[in-house]
N, C-alpha and C positions, 0 to 999 in steps of 0.2 A: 790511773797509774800513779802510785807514789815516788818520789822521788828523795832520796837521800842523799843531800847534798857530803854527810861524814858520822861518825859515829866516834869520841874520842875520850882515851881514858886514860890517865897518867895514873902514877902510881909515886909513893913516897915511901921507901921503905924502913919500914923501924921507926915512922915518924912518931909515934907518942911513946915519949922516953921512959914513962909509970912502966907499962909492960909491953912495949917493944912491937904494937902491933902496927900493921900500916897502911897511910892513908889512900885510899880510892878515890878516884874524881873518875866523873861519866858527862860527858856531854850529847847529847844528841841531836841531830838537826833536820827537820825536812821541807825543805825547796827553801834553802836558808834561814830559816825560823828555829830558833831552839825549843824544841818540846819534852824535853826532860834533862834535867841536871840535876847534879847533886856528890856532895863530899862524905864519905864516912869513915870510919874507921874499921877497918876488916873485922871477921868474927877470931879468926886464929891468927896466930905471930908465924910470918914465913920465914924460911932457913935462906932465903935469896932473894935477891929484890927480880931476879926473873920469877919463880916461884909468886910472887907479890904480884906482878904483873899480870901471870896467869890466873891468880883468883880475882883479880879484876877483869880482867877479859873475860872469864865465864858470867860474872855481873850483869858484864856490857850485851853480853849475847844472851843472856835472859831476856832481859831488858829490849834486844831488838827484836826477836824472835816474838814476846809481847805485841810488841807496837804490831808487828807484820799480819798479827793476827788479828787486830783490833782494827785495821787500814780492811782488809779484805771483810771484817765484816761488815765495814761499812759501804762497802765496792769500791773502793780504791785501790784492788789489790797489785804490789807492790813485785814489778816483773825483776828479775836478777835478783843478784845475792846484794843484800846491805852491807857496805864499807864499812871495814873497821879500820881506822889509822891506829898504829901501835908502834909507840917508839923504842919496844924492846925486842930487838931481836931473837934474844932464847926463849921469848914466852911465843912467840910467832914458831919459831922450831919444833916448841911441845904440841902446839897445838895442828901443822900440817903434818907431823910422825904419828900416822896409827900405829906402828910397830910397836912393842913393850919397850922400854928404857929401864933400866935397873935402878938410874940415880932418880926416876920420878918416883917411883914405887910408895915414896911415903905420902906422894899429895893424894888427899883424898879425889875419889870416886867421882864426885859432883863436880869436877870443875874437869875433867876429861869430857864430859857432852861437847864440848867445843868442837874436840876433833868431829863429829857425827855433824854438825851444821856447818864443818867449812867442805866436808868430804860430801854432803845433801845442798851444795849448791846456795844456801840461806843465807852465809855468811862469807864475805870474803877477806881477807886480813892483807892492808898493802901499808907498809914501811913509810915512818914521814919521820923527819929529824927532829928532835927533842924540844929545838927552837921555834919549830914550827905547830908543837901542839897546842890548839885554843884553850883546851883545857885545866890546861896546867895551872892556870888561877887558884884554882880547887884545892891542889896538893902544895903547893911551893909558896915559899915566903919569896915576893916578888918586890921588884920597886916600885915606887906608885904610877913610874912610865910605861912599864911593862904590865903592870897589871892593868892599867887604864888602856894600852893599848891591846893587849886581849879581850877585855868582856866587850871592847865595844866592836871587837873583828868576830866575835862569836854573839852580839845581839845580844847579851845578858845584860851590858850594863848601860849608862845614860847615854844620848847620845848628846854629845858637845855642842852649844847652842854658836854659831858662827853668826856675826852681823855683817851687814851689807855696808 
């Protein structure tokens, strides 16, 4: 049985000022270990940093939906839905409304599967405060406190050698 301790993806919107596209961060973790991260820069420019948010959550649900697959062929198969922490609540809104929205209309096609793996049980999406995402290293220009104290609360970065 696999165990996912969080699944975590900040978003920066507008971050590369050339053409306005924005930055992704993904973290993944299982049974506290991180096994995939990574920062990029989106493929399109979003109209809203929820919109931003939501093509990173479809990412992230690639991404876990992967893993789930790649765990079960190995027999570890992974019982519940995988946590996603999401610090944006209108991209959490798009993605538990199957109903049509008139104002989504323009996001592409590909980044609606979300709704189909939170409504199939796969994936579940629960709210965590913006201060609280590990991942935010990824996306945000940080101070060296804050960033040293995240990678090393998300296992990415060194850990601090303490003497006796």
């Amino acid at each position: 049985m696999a165990y996912w301790e969080r699944s975590l993806k900040p978003t920066r919107w507008a971050g590369n000022r050339g053409d306005r596209r924005s930055v992704s961060g993904m973290l993944l973790m299982l049974c506290g270990a991180p096994v995939v991260w990574r920062s990029t820069f989106q493929k399109t420019v979003a109209l809203s940093s929820t919109e931003a948010e939501y093509m990173a959550l479809s990412d992230c649900v690639k991404e876990c939906i992967w893993m789930r697959r790649l765990l079960k062929d190995i027999g570890a198969d992974q019982v519940g839905a995988t946590v996603i922490y999401e610090d944006n609540q209108g991209a959490m809104a798009l993605a538990n409304n199957v109903d049509y929205q008139a104002h989504t209309k323009h996001i592409d096609i590909r980044y609606h599967f979300i709704r189909e793996k939170v409504v199939s049980n796969e994936v579940e999406l629960e709210y965590m405060d913006t201060k609280n995402q590990l991942a935010d290293f990824m996306t945000k220009g940080l101070s060296s406190k804050t960033l040293s104290y995240l990678m090393i609360r998300s296992n990415v970065g060194p850990k601090l050698e303490t003497s006796n």
